[in-house]
C-alpha positions, 0 to 999 in steps of 0.5 A: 209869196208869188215869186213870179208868173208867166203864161197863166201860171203862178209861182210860189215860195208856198202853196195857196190852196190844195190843188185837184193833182200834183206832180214832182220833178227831181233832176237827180232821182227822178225818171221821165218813165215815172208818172210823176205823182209821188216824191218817189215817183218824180219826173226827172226833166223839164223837157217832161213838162213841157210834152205834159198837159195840165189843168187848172189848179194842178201844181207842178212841184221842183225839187228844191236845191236842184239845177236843170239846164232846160227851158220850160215852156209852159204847156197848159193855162190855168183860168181865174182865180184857179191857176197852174202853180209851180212851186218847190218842195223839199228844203234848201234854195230854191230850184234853178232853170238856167235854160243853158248848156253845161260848159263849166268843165275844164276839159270844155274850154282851150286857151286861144290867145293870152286871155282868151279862151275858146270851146268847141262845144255847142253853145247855141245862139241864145246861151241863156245864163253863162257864169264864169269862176 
């Protein structure tokens, strides 16, 4: 089931073919100093992804259950009927790029006037996805 697509790439919930590489990309155990071609070996960053270059159909693999408030800019284009897929593996929900800044911690935000609350914190002028409790 294709669950999007953008650039020449195609996301999937499943993989549709077997593809010439693979990379993984685990935001907790991951390092970007890692080649990123094992489950062992994942990157750590989107940010790696997008200083990476792919060809067509290589698949680029998120962890599932993971968040990384990074943006992706796909960096290579896949051709027809041989795309750059990404997709997910592991078990639990599906990945999240929220392409936003962390400002959930309390420490982040100071009352300013009654129900008002304010941060210092640089936030940027596209905030992306702000979720509020």
């Amino acid at each position: 089931m294709v669950w999007g697509s953008c650039l020449g790439a195609t996301f999937t919930d499943t993989p549709t073919r077997a593809s010439s590489d693979t990379y993984y990309v685990d935001a907790i155990n991951g390092s970007d100093a890692n080649v990123g071609t094992s489950e062992a070996l994942a990157w750590k960053t989107i940010s790696k992804v997008n200083k990476s270059s792919f060809n067509p159909g290589e698949r680029i693999l998120l962890k599932r259950g993971l968040v990384w408030r990074e943006r992706l800019n796909i960096p290579s284009g896949g051709q027809a009927g041989n795309p750059i897929v990404f997709d997910a593996y592991g078990s639990g929900m599906k990945p999240k790029l929220l392409g936003s800044i962390d400002r959930s911690a309390t420490s982040d935000w100071t009352q300013d006037i009654g129900n008002i609350w304010k941060t210092t914190g640089k936030i940027g002028t596209d905030v992306g996805n702000l979720v509020f409790k």
